[in-house]
C-alpha positions as CSV (number, residue, x, y, z in Angstrom):
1,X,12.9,-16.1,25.0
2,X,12.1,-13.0,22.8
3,X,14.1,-11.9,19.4
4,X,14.0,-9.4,17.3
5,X,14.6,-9.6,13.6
6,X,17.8,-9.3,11.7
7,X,16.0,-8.1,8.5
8,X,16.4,-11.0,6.3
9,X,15.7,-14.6,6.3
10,X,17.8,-17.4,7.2
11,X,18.2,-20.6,5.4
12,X,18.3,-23.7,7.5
13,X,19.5,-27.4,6.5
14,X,16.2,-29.7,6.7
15,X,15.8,-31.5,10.1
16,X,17.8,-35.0,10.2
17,X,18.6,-37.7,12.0
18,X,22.4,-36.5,12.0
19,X,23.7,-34.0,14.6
20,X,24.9,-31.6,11.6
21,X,21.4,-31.6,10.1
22,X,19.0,-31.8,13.3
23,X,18.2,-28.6,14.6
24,X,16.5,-29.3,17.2
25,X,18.9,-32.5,18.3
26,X,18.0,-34.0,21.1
27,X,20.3,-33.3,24.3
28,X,22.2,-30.7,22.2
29,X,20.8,-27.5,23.9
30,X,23.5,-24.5,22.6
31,X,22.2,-26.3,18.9
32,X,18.8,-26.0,19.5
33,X,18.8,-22.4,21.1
34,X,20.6,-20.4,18.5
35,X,18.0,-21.7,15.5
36,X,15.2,-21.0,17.8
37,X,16.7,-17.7,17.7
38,X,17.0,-17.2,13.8
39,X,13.8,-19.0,13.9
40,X,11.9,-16.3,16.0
41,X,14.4,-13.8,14.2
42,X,12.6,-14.8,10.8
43,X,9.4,-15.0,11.7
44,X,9.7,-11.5,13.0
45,X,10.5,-9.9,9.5
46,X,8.1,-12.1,7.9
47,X,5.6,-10.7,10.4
48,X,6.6,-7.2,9.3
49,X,6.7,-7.8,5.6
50,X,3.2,-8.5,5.8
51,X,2.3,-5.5,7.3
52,X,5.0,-3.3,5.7
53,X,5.2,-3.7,2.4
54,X,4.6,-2.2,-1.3
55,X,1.0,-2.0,-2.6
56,X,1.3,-0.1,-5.9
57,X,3.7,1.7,-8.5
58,X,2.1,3.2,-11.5
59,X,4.1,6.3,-14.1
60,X,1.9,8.9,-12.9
61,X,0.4,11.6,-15.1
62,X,2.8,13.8,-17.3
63,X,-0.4,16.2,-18.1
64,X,-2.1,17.7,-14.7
65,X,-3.7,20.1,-16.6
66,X,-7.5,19.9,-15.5
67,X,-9.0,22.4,-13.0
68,X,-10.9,20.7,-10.0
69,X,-14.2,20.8,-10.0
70,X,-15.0,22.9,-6.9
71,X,-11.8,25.0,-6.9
72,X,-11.1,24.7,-3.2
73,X,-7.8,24.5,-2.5
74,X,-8.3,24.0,1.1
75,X,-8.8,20.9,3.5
76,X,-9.0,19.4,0.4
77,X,-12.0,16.3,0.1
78,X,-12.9,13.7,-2.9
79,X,-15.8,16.1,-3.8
80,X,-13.2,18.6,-4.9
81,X,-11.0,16.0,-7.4
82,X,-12.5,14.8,-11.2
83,X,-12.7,10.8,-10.9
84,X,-13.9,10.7,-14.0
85,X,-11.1,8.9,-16.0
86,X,-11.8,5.8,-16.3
87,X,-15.1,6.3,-17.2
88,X,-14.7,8.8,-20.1
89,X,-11.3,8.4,-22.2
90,X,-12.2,10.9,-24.2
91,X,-13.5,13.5,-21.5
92,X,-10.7,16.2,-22.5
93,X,-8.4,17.4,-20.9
94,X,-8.0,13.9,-18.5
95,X,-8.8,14.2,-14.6
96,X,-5.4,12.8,-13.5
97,X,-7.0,10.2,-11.1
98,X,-6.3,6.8,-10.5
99,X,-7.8,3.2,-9.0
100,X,-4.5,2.0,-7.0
101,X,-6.1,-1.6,-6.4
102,X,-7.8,-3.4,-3.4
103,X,-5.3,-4.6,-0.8
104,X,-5.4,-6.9,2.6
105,X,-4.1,-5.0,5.9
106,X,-2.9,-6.6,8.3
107,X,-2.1,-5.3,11.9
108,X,1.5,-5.4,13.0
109,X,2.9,-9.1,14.0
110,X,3.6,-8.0,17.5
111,X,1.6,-7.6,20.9
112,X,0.3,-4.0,20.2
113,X,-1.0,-5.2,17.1
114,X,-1.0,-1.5,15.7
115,X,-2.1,-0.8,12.2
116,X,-0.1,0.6,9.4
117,X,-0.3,3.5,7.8
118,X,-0.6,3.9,4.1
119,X,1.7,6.5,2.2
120,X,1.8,7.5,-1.0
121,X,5.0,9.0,-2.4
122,X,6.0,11.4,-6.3
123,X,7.8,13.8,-7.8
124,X,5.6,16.7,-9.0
125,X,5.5,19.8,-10.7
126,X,3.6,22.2,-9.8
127,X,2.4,25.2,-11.9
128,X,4.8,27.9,-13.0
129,X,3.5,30.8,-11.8
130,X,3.8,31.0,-7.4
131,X,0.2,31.9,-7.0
132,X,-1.0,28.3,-8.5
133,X,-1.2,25.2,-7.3
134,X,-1.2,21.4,-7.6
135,X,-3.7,19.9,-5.3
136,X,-3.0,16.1,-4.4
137,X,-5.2,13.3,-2.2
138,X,-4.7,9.7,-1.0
139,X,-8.3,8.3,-0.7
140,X,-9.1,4.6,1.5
141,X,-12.3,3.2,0.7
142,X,-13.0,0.3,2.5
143,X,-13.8,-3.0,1.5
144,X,-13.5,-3.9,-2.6
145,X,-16.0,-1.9,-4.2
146,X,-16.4,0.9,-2.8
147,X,-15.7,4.5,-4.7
148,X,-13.2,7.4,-3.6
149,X,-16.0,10.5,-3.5
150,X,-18.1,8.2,-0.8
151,X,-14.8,7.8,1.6
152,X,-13.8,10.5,4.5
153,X,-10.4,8.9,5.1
154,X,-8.1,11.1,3.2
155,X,-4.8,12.7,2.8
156,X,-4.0,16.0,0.9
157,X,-1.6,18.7,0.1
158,X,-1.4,21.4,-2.7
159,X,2.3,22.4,-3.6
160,X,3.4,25.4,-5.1
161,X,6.4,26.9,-5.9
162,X,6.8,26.3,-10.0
163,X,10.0,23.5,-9.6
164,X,9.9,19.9,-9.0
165,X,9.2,18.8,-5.9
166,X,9.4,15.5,-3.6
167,X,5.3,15.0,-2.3
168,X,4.1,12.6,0.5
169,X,0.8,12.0,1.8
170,X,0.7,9.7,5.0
171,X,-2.9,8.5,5.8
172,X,-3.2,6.6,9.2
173,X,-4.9,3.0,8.7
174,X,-7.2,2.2,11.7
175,X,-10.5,-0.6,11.8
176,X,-13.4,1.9,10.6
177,X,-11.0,2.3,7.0
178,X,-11.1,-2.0,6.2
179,X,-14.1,-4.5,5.3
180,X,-14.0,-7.6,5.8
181,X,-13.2,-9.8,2.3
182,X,-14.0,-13.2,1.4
183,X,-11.7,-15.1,-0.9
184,X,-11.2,-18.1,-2.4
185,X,-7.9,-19.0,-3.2
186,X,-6.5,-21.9,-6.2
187,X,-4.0,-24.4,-5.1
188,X,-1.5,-24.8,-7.7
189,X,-1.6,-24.8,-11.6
190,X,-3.3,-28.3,-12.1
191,X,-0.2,-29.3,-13.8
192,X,-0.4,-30.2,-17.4
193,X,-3.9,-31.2,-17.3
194,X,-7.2,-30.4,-15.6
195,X,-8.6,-27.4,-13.3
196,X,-6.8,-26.4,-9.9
197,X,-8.0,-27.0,-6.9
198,X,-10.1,-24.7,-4.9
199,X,-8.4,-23.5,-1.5
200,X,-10.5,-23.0,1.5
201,X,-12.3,-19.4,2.0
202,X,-9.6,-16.9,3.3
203,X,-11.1,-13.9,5.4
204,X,-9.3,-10.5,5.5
205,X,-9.1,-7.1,6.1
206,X,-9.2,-5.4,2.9
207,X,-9.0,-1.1,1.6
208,X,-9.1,0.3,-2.0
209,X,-6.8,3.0,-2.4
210,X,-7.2,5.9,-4.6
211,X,-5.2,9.1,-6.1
212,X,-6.4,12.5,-7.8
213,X,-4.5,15.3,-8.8
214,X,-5.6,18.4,-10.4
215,X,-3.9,21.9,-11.2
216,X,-5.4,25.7,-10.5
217,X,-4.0,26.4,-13.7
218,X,-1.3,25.8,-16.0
219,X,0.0,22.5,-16.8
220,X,1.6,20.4,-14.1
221,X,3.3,16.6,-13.8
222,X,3.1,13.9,-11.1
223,X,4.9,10.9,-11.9
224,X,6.8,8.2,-9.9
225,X,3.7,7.3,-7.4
226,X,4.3,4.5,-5.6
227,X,1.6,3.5,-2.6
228,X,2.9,1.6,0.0
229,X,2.1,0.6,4.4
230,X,4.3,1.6,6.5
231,X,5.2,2.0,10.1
232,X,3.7,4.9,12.1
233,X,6.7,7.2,13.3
């Protein structure tokens, strides 16, 4: 028997020893077969909300207003992006660049087991004048540590034009872009007293994303980012 999902979770009575609260009654078949069903159905989603879901949501940078480093403006790379602003809070004016965290991918609950892809999504503003640009990249580093200007797994775009604008950069997720991650988990809060528990080790797949912006001239804004996995169209 195969389901697919309805796109939100049921909410079943606990198992019972009465035929209104069991199930999974024995001898009652129809019973038993529809919350299998909303069982599989629910499992489904869940499946997918662990692949598809949210990673990050920061403002974004009301001040674009540093030139890259390399001006190139084409098949744009981390070499051409100033990372330096969390380094440096005084390095003036600020790189517009940002750490968007470390995050566990999973593969797609489902037998193709295809990965995600990883999109990150603002509203910008570009420079005024039509012969400048803001450039934009989504870097995936794998693993926890690693930095953005090491990585080759990008995904750019400059935009021009001198109004606001809606900007998406989709980056494919695929096994050479995660490292494997070793965590520890705590069980609980220890209650009003003492230390909580340590969890078994939990292994996963794990990227660190990263953004950059930066402006050929002029002032420019990109605000609104939010990073998140989604299916591959």
């Amino acid at each position: 028997m195969t389901a697919d999902t309805i796109g939100r979770v049921l909410k079943h009575v606990a198992a019972g020893s009465a035929s209104t609260s069991a199930p999974f009654y024995d001898l009652r078949a129809l019973t038993s077969g529809a919350v299998q069903l909303t069982l599989t159905s629910d499992l489904n989603l869940l499946g997918e909300e662990s692949t598809y879901r949210t990673l990050a949501s920061i403002p974004g940078f009301i001040d674009v207003s540093r030139v890259g480093p390399t001006g190139n403006v084409t098949n744009l790379q981390p070499s051409d992006f100033d990372w330096l602003a969390p380094l440096s809070p005084y390095y003036a004016p600020l790189p517009a660049s940002a750490r968007l965290g470390t995050h566990a991918i999973h593969r797609v609950a489902t037998a193709s087991a295809t990965w995600p892809r990883a999109v990150l999504r603002c509203r910008v503003e570009p420079p005024a004048s039509g012969a400048d640009y803001l450039g934009a990249i989504l870097v995936a580093s794998p693993g926890r540590a690693s930095l953005p200007w090491v990585s080759s797994f990008v995904a750019e775009a400059v935009v021009g034009g001198g109004s606001w604008a809606d900007l998406v950069l989709s980056l494919p997720l695929g096994a050479s872009m995660v490292a494997p991650v070793a965590d520890s988990p705590t069980l609980g809060d220890g209650g009003s007293s003492g230390v909580p528990v340590i969890g078994e080790s939990v292994l996963y797949d794990a990227c660190t994303f990263w953004c950059a912006f930066f402006t050929t001239a002029g002032k420019c804004q990109a605000v609104g980012i939010t990073l998140a996995l989604e299916p591959i169209p």
